[in-house]
C-alpha positions as CSV (number, residue, x, y, z in Angstrom):
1,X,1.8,11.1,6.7
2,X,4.5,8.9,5.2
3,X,3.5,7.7,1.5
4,X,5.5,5.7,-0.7
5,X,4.4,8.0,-3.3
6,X,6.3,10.9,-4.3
7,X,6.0,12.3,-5.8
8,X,2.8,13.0,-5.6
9,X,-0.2,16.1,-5.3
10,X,-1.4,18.0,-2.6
11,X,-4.7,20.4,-3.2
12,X,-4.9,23.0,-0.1
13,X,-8.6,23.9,0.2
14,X,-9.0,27.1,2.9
15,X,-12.0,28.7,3.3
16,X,-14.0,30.9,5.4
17,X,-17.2,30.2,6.5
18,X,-20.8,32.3,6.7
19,X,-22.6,32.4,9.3
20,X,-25.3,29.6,7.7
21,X,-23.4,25.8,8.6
22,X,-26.3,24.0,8.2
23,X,-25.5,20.7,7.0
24,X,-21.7,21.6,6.3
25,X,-20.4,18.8,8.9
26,X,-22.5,16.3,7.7
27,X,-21.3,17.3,3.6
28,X,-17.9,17.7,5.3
29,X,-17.9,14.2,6.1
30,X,-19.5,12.5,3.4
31,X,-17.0,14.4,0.7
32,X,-14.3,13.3,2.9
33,X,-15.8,9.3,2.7
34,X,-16.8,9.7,-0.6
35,X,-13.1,11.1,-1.7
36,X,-11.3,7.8,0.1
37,X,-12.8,5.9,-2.7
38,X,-11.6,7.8,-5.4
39,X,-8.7,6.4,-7.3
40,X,-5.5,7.8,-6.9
41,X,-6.9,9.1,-3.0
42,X,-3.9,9.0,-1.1
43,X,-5.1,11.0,2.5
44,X,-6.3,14.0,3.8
45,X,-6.2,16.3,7.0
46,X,-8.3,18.8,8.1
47,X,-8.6,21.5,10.8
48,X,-11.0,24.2,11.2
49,X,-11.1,27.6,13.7
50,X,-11.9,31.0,11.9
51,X,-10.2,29.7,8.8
52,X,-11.1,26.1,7.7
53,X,-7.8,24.5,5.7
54,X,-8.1,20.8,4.0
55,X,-5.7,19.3,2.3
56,X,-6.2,15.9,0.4
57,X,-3.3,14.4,-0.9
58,X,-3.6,12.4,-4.4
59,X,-1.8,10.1,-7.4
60,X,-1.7,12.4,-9.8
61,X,-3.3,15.3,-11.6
62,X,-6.0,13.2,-13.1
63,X,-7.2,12.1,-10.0
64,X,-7.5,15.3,-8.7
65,X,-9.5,16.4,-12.0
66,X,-11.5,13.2,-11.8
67,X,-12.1,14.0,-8.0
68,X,-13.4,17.8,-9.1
69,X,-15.5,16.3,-11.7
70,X,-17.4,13.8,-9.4
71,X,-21.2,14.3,-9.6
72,X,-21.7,14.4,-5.9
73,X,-18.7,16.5,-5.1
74,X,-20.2,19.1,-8.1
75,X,-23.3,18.9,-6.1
76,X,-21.0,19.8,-2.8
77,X,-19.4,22.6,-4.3
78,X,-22.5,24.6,-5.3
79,X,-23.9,24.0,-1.9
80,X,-20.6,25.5,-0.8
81,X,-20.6,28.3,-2.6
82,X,-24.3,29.2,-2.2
83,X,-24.3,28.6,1.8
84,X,-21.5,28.1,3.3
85,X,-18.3,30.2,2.3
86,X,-17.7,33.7,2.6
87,X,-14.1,32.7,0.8
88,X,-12.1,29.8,-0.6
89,X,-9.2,29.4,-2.1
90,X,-7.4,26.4,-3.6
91,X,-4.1,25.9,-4.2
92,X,-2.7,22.6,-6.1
93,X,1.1,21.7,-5.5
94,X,3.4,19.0,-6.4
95,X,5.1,17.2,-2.9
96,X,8.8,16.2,-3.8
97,X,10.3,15.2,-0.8
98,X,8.3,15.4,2.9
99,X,9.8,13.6,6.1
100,X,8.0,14.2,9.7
101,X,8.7,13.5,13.5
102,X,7.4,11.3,15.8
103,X,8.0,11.7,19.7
């Protein structure tokens, strides 16, 4: 992911699941839509195995607060918390620099 923003914030969501992932895909998705039209939304990647990691990349630190705030990511969170993880953990950094490679 090459932005012209830096710099800029990264927020590092990884979780573990329970064993209840009823609707969680569908939630997944529809926090993930509902984020891209969040000002200050920059990107976000994903991948999940026994540990789930997501990391959205954003503006600034008011986006991110705005983002936390949003009625239906609230809404997502409880859900989260009452069903779905055993464990989550977030982590907020400021990216300085990044550069990548493309074969």
């Amino acid at each position: 992911m090459k932005t012209d923003f830096t710099p800029y914030y990264a927020v590092i969501f990884t979780s573990i699941q329970t064993e209840d992932t009823e609707g969680y895909a569908e939630m997944a998705e529809q926090m993930e839509n509902l984020a891209k039209d969040q000002t200050g939304f920059i990107s976000i990647d994903s991948a999940r195995n026994a540990i789930g990691i997501t990391v959205s990349y954003w503006e600034s630190l008011e986006a991110i607060q705005q983002w936390k705030q949003h009625t239906d990511h609230l809404v997502a969170q409880q859900k989260g918390i009452k069903n779905w993880y055993a464990y989550y953990n977030v982590k907020i950094c400021k990216v300085e620099r990044e550069y990548s490679f493309e074969k």
